[in-house]
Structures are given as structure tokens and as C-alpha cells.
C-alpha positions, 0 to 999 in steps of 0.5 A, spaced: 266 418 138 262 421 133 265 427 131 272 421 131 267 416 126 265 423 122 272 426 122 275 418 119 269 417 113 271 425 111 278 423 110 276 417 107 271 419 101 277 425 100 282 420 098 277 417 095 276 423 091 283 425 089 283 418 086 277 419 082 280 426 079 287 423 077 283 416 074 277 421 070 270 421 069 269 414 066 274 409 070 272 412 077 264 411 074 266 404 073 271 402 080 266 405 084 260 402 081 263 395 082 266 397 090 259 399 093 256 393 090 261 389 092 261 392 099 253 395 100 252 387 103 256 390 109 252 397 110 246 397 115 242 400 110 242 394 106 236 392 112 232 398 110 232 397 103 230 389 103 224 393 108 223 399 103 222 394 097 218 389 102 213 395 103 211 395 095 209 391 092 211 391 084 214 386 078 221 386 078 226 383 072 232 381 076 232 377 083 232 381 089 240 380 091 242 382 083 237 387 084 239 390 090 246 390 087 245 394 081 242 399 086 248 400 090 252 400 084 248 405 082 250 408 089 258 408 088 257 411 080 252 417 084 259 418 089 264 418 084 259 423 080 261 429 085 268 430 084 267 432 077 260 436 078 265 442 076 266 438 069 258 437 068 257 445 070 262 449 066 261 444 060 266 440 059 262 433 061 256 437 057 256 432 052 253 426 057 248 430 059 241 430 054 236 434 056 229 434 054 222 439 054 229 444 054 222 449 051 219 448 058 225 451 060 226 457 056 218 458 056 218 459 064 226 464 063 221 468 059 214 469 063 218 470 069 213 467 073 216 462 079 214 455 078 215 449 084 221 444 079 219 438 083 223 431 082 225 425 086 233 422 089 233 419 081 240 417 080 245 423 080 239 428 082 244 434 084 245 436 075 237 437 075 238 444 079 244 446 076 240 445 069 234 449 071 240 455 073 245 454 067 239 455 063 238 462 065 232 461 071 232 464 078 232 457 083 233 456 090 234 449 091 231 446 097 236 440 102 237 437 107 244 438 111 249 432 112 249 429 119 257 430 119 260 436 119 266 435 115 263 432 108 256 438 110 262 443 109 265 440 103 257 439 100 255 445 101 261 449 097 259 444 092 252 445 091 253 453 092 259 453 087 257 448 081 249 447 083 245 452 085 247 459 089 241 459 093 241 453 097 236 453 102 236 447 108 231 443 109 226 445 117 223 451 119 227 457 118 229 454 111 221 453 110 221 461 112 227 463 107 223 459 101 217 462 102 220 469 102 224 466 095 218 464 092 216 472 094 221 474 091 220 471 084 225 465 085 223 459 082 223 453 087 227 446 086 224 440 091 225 433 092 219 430 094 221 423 096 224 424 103 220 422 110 218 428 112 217 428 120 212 434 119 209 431 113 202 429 112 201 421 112 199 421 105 199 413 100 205 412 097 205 405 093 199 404 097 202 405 105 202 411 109 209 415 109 210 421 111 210 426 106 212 434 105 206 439 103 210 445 101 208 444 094 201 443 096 202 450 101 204 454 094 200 452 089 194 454 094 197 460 096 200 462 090 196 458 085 204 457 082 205 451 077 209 445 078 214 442 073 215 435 074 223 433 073 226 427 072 234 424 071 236 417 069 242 414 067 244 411 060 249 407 059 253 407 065 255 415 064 251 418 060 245 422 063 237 424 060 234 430 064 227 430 062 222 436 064 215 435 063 209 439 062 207 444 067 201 440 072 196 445 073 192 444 080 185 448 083 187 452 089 180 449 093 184 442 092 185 439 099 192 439 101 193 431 102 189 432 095 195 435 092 200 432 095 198 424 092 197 427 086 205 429 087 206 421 090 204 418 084 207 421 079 213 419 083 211 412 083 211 412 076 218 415 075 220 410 080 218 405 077 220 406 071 227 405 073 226 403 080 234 401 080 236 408 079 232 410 086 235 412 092 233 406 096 236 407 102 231 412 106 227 409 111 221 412 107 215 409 110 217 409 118 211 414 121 
């Protein structure tokens, strides 16, 4: 029965994207943000982002119900961005994208020294490894695979052709394939917002979650760098991508140490845009 519900949403999200490409970048923005938001109500992970919020506690403008509605609208305008991540690759939708700190980029191309490019699901998190790549730096981007077979194949293929080459999947042969990465010169692109099950129970907005260490590991072993990223969404279509100054750490900080540093970075990028957060992880399950 899975394997039909999988089958059947592949041949959904596809329709789908042949229509986005016959309407264009901006109206499949559009359709798509107000259908996630008229139809997010009806999807089981509306409970986990009603808990996530009532996990933490911050000030917020909207109401809940607008609130949440402006997440999944966010959702829907995330969907209809892949079909034309090709676009945003070969330059034809460059001109949405501004990019900021573009000198911390340039000064890593020259060391040659690899670095950790850390950042969170912030709105459309996949231009951010295709940036560091276009931008001549040698990346290996860390993810987690679908659970449906059909759209992993299709994700895959757009992440390997139009994001980053070197796609390395998340668990323990993927751990080892990093590290020998990393070895190797290449830099590393890690989303540090997803519950990990090996992770460590590290504070996140004050409540236990269970969170990766790897940066930590390599900043110990490696006593590398980590450069923070951060995308947002502006005006609906247009996209910041802001690199900041390296954080430098001391190879005897403890790894939890490291790790909560790392956290609440993360906070802060949250909580400048919390709308633009990918809500929908159950975050802080142990």
C-alpha cells in the first residue's frame, strides 16, 4: 500500500511541475503559495507545527492561524521553486538572487582550506550549495533521502545536476563518505536544524532536541572553520543569501559546547524570519 501512496503523490507533484513550467517562475510562486495555504489545514503535520511553536516560546506579529498560514504558503512557493532550480543554476533567474559576504566566498576559493557552511531549512535552502559551487569552491552537500522512492530519484538527479555534485546522504556510511571529503580538501554543506536520532540532547530555544555533532567532531579534529549561511525570501521571488564571518572555536571546547553555540545562531536566524522556518520536523521528539 505504500509503495501505491508513494507511486500516486510522484504522479501528483509531476503534473504539478509541468504546469509550473508552462506558467513560469512567478505565477507558479503565486498558485502554489495560496494552494499549500488553502490546503496545509488538512495535512497531519499542521499538529506538529502547532506543537513545535508551543515548544518555544517567542513574540510573534500575526495570530496563530495567520501565522501558520504564512508558513505553508511558504511551503507551496518552496514546491514550485524546483522546477526551475535549472533556471537559478545556469543563470537565467540570477537576477532574484542577492548575495551577500560574496568576499567570504572568494577568500575560502583562494585558501583552499575547507571549511564547514552551516545554515538551517530557511526558506528555499537548496540555492545555498548551489551558490558556494557556482562560486568555484569545492562542496560536498550533506541530505537526507526521501522516503518515496519515486520523487528520492527525481531529488537526487536535481540535486547532483543543478546544486551540488557531490551529494553525500545522511547516516553512517554517509558520516564516513564526509569525513573522507573533508580529507580530501572538499568543503562541507550541513543543515543543523534536523532531529538527529544519534545526535546529542543539546538546548534549542531552551528545550532538549536532539542535534547533530559532526561540525563539532570537525572542528575538533580539524580545528576547520564554520561559516554561517542564511537564506531569505523577499517580495515573494526574490531571494538574500548572506554568508557571514567565519566562528572560530577552540579544539578543547567540549563537543555539546560547540554544538550550542551552533544552536543558537540558529535561533537567531529563526527568529528573524520564523515564517521562512521549516516548521514541519518534529524537532524536539527525544
Amino acid at each position: 500500500m505504500k509503495i501505491l501512496k508513494y507511486f500516486f503523490q510522484f504522479i501528483i507533484i509531476i503534473i504539478f511541475f509541468i504546469f509550473f513550467k508552462i506558467f513560469g517562475y512567478k505565477y507558479s510562486s503565486d498558485f502554489s503559495g495560496i494552494l499549500f495555504k488553502k490546503v496545509g489545514k488538512f495535512f497531519r503535520s499542521k499538529k506538529t507545527i502547532e506543537k513545535n511553536l508551543s515548544n518555544i516560546s517567542f513574540k510573534y506579529d500575526k495570530k496563530l492561524k495567520v501565522f501558520i498560514d504564512t508558513i505553508w504558503e511558504n511551503y507551496g512557493r518552496i514546491f514550485s521553486d524546483y522546477i526551475f532550480l535549472k533556471d537559478f543554476r545556469n543563470g537565467k533567474l540570477q537576477k532574484y538572487i542577492d548575495i551577500k559576504g560574496l568576499n567570504i566566498l572568494k577568500k575560502i576559493k583562494k585558501n583552499r582550506k575547507p571549511v564547514i557552511f552551516i545554515s538551517g531549512h530557511f526558506n528555499n535552502f537548496e540555492l545555498m550549495a548551489m551558490v558556494i559551487e557556482k562560486n568555484g569552491i569545492d562542496l560536498s552537500a550533506v541530505y537526507r533521502p526521501l522516503n518515496n522512492i519515486f520523487l528520492n530519484k527525481i531529488m537526487e538527479k536535481i540535486r547532483k545536476d543543478y546544486i551540488c555534485r557531490n551529494q553525500i546522504p545522511k547516516g553512517k556510511i554517509g558520516t564516513r563518505n564526509l569525513l573522507k571529503a573533508f580529507k580530501s580538501g572538499s568543503s562541507i554543506a550541513i543543515m543543523i536544524d534536523q532531529r538527529v536520532s544519534e545526535g546529542s540532547k543539546i538546548p534549542f530555544f531552551k528545550k532538549e532536541a536532539l542535534t547533530t555533532t559532526i561540525p563539532a567532531q570537525l572542528i575538533k579534529r580539524f580545528n576547520c572553520e564554520v561559516v554561517p549561511v542564511h537564506v531569505e525570501r523577499n517580495n515573494n521571488y526574490n531571494f538574500t543569501i548572506s554568508f557571514f564571518e567565519p566562528l572560530r572555536f577552540n579544539t578543547n571546547d567540549k563537543l555539546e559546547e560547540i554544538t550550542l553555540r551552533l544552536n543558537k545562531w540558529l535561533e537567531k536566524m529563526i527568529l528573524k524570519n520564523p515564517t521562512q522556518w521549516i516548521w514541519t520536523h518534529n524537532r524536539w521528539k527525544l
